[in-house]
N, C-alpha and C positions, 0 to 999 in steps of 0.2 A: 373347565369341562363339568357338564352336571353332571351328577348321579340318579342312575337310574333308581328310581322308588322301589322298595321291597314290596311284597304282596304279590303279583302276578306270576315271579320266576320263583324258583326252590331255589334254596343255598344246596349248596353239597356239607355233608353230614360231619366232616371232621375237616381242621384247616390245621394251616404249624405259622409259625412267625415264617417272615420270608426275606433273603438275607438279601434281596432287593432295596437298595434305599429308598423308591418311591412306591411301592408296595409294603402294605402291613401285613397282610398273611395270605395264603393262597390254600389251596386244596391239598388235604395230609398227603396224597397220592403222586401231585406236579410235580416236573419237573422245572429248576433253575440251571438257565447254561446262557452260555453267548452268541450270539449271531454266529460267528467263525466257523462253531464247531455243530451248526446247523444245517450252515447254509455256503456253498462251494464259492470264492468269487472267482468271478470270469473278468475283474476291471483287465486284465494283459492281453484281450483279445480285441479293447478297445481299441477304435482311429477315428481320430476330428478330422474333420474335414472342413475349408474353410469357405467361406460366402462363396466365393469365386466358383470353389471348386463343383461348389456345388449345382451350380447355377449353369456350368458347362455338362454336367452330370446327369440331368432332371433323367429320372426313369418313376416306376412302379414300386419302389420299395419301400417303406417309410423310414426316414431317417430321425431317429429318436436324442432325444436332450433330456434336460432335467428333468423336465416337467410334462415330456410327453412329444408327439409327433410332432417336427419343428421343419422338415421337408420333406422330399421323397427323391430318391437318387435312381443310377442303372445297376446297382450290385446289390450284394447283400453280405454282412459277416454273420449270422447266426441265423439258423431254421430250426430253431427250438423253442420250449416257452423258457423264461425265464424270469427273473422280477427283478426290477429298474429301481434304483433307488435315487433321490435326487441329489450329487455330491454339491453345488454350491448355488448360490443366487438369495433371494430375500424372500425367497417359498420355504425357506428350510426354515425359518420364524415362522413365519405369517400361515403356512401351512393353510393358505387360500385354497391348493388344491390339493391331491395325494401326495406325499411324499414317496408311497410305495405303490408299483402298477406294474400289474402281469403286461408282458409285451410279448405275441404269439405269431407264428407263422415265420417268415423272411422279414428281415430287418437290418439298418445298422446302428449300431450306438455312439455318439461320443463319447468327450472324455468327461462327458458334465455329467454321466447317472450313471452309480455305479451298478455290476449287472452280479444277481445273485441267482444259484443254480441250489431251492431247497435238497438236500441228502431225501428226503420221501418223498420229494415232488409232491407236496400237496400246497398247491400256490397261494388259492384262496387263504387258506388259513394263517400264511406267514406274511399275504401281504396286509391281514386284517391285526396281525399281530404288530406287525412294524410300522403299522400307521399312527398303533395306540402307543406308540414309544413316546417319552418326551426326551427330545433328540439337544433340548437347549443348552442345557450345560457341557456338553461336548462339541459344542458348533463352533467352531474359531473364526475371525474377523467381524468386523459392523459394517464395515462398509459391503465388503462381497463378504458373507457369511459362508463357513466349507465348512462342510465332512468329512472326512480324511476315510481310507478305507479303512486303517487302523482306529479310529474311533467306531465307526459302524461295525466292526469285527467285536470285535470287546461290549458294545452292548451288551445287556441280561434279557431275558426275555423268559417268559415261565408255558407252561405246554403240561399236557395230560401225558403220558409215556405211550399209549398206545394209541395208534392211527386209527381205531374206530371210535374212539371218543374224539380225535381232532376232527374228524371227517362229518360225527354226528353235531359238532359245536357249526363246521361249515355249513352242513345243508342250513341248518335251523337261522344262522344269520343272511345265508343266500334268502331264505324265503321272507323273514320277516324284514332284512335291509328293502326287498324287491316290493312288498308293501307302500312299506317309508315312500319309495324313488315315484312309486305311483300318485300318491298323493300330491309330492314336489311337484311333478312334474302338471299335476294339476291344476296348482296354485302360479306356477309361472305360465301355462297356456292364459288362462285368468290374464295376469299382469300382460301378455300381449296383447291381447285383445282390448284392454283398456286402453293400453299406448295407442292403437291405432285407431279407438275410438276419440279419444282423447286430441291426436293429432288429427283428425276429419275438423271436429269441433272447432277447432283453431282455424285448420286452412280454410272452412265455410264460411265463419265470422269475418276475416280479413279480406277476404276476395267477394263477399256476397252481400256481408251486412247480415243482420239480424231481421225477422220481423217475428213483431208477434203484437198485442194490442196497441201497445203504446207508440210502437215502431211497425206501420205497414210495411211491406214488400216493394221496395222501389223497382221502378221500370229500367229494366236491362237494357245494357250494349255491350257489341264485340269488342273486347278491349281489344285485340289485332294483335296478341302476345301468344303464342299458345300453349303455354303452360297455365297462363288465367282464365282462357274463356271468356264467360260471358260476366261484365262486372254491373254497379250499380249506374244509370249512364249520369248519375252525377258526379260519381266520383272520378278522381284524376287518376289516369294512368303514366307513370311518369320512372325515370332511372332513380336511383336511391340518390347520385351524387346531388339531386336537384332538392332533399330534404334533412341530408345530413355529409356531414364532414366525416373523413377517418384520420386517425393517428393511429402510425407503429410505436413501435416499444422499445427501448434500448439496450443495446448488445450489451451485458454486465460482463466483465470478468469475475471468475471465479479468485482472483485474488480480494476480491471485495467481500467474499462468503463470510458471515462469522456468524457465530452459536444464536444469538437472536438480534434483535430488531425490531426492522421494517421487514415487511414480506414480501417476496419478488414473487407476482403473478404470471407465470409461466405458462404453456400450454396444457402440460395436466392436471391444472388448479381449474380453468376453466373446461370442467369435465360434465359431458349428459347435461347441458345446461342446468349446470349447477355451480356455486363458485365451492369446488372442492378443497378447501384450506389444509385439508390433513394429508394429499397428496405430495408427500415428498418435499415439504418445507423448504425453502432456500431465505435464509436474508442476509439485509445488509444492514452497515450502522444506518443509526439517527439521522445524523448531520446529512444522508446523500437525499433525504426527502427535499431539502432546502435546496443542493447542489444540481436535485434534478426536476424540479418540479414541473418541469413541462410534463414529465413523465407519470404525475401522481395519479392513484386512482380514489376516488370518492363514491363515498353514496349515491344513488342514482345512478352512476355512469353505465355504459354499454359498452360489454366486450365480445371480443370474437378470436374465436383460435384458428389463426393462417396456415397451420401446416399440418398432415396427416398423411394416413396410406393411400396411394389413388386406388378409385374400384372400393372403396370402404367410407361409412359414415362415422368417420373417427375423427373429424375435425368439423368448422363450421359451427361449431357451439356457440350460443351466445347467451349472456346471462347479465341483467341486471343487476348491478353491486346495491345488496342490502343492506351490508354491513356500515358499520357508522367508522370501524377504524379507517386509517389512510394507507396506502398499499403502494407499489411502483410497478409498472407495464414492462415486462421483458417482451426480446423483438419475438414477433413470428404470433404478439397476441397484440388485436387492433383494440383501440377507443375508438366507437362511433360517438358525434358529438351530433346529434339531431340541430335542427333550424328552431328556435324555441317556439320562434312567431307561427311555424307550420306543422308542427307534429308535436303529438304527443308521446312521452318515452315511455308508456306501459302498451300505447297501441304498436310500437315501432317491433319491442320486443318479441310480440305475438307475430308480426308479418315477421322476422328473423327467424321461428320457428314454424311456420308455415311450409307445406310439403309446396305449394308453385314456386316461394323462395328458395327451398332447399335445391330443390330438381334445379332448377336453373345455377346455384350455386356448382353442383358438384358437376355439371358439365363444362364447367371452366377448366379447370389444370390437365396438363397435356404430363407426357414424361412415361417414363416405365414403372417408379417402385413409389415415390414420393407427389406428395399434391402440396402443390407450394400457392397459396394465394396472394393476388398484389392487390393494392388496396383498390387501384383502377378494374380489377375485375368484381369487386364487391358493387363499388360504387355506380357499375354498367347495369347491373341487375334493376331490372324492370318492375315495377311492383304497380299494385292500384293503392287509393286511400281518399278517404271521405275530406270534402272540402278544407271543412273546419273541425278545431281540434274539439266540440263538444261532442259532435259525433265520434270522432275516435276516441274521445273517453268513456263512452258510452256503450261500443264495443266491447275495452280494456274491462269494463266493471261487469257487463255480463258475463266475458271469458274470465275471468276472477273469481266468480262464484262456480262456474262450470267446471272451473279446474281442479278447483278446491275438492268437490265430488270426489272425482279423478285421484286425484293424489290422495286422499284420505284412504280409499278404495284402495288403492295399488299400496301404501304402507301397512294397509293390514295383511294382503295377499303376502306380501314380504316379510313381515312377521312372522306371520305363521308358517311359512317357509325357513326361517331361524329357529321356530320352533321344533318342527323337521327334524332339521337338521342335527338338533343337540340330543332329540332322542335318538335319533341313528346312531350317534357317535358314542353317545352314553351305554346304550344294549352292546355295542361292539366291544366296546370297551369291559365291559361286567362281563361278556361270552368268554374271550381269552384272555380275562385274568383270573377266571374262575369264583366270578360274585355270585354267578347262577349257574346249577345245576341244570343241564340240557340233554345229558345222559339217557334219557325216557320220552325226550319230544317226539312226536311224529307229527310230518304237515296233516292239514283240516283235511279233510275228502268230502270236496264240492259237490 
């Protein structure tokens, strides 16, 4: 976590040692105590409810989990505020998102976040307090990581003693975090608008062509598909099966897991067309590359991820393998193996991400909760493409430079959104642990 730079905030005038172990000293004035003896718990008024139940259940309530609203049911156990803390899962590390969130109005809780009732009711401050904990060394398991209620009771936690200083530390983070979220919020509208500038750019290049000096505007026809329209009338309109092959991937057992290896490509590996390698690792020994090698994947190769939520663009990803290591194909992720003599594989990757391919893709899978692809419903999807492969390389290298744009653009937007991020966290952090004096702030008067 950074630290926020001195200069701008005041210290406060006199500090003591702080018999906190990850605190060095705090405000002569603060108090140190424990969550327990702060904060009321309500975990005995919890009830899980299970998929089933709930699914017979569906009403207006929100029904809350670790990490925040996870369904909505017909009842409710509490009409009060209170604050949710997250008792287990791989957020309690990763702290991707709050670990602590006021939850208001009719609600109900499982047994996954525990529910805390502050003694002053001043929520904001204790859920800004328990967000800045570092909860690590109390977290027991790796695989499912928990919080016991007895580990979050016994936290330390430090506080000014009287409620007009907590109260005057909350407005002053309410207003300058509400700043922070403005600007976020700026930098990601930004990053939308490129994604869907970006995906135009793509779906016009593959279904239209290019023109511009070097490349006139060829003379259109109805390709008779209608997610394409109107294409170049020399290019071929044709089903995928008729320029490339697919391969599934093989079912592993989990008795084959060990500590490293080969890397088993799975579906969250092929994530946002991207090959996400840091996704939750799985491999297997050396020897099973040899054992399986129908299944290897290599440089150049094209995958696609088979399965996700239906109604969501959470699957259908595909990504060219960059990578120079060798990998293995788990089932539910396809290999496209293009026709060499007809297509080119940078032009192929671009119509896979193309919104007339996507749309036609996600209207495939039928079902209620899950979207399962076969490789026969890939292979049906209709597409156009330029005769010969120097025009679609010649596509691939304009949309290569176009994209480049794009992505350079959208990594700075997301930077600077990290950037954000670490000062919000850092000001939060110095408010209630008392690095900066806040006692005297008042908001600007616009």
């Amino acid at each position: 976590m950074s630290e926020l730079k001195a200069g701008k905030y005041q210290a406060y005038s006199e500090y003591r040692d702080s018999k906190i172990g990850w605190l060095e000293r705090v405000p002569s004035h603060w108090i140190e105590g424990s969550v327990k003896y702060i904060c009321k718990s309500l975990d005995y008024k919890r009830i899980p409810l299970s998929a089933e139940e709930r699914g017979s259940r569906q009403g207006e309530y929100p029904y809350y989990g670790a990490s925040g609203v996870i369904d909505r049911v017909d009842d409710y156990l509490f009409d009060e505020d209170t604050i949710l803390f997250g008792e287990d899962g791989a957020n309690l590390l990763a702290k991707s998102t709050p670990l602590a969130f006021i939850a208001s109005g009719k609600y109900w809780v499982n047994n996954h976040a525990h529910i805390l009732k502050p003694l002053d009711e001043m929520y904001s401050f204790w859920v800004n307090s328990l967000n800045n904990l570092d909860i690590s060394p109390v977290v027991s398991g790796s695989a499912q990581p928990k919080l016991t209620a007895e580990a979050l009771g016994n936290l330390e936690v430090v506080y000014p003693p009287n409620v007009e200083e907590r109260q005057k530390i909350t407005n002053f983070l309410d207003h300058e975090t509400a700043k922070i979220d403005t600007l976020i919020d700026k930098q990601q509208q930004l990053i939308k608008l490129l994604k869907e500038k970006r995906q135009a750019v793509i779906s016009h290049a593959v279904t239209k062509g290019i023109s511009n000096k070097e490349h006139p505007q060829a003379p259109m026809k109805d390709s008779g598909v209608e997610w394409l329209g109107e294409v170049p009338a020399h290019w071929v309109v044709t089903k995928l099966k008729y320029l490339s092959s697919i391969q599934g991937g093989y079912a592993f057992s989990s008795d084959s897991f060990t500590e490293e290896g080969v890397q088993i490509l799975r579906i969250g590996n092929v994530y946002q067309n991207r090959l996400a390698l840091e996704r939750q690792p799985i491999f297997v020994p050396n020897k099973m590359l040899n054992e399986l090698s129908d299944f290897k994947v290599q440089q150049n190769d094209i995958l696609m991820s088979l399965t996700g939520t239906l109604g969501k663009r959470d699957y259908g990803f595909a990504i060219k393998v960059e990578h120079c290591d060798y990998f293995l194909l788990n089932q539910r992720v396809a290999k496209l193996l293009p026709f060499d003599a007809k297509v080119d594989v940078d032009f192929l990757i671009n119509v896979l991400w193309s919104e007339s391919y996507l749309t036609q893709l996600y209207s495939l899978p039928s079902g209620t909760k899950q979207a399962n692809l076969a490789n026969s419903d890939v292979l049906g999807i209709v597409v156009a493409i330029p005769p010969t492969k120097e025009e679609q390389r010649a596509i691939a290298n304009y949309l290569s430079q176009k994209l480049e744009y794009f992505d350079r653009t959208i990594e700075k937007a997301q930077n600077a959104i990290l950037l954000m991020q670490e000062r919000r966290t850092a000001l939060i952090s110095a408010a209630v642990t008392g690095k900066i004096d806040v006692r005297h702030w008042e908001p600007p008067h616009d």
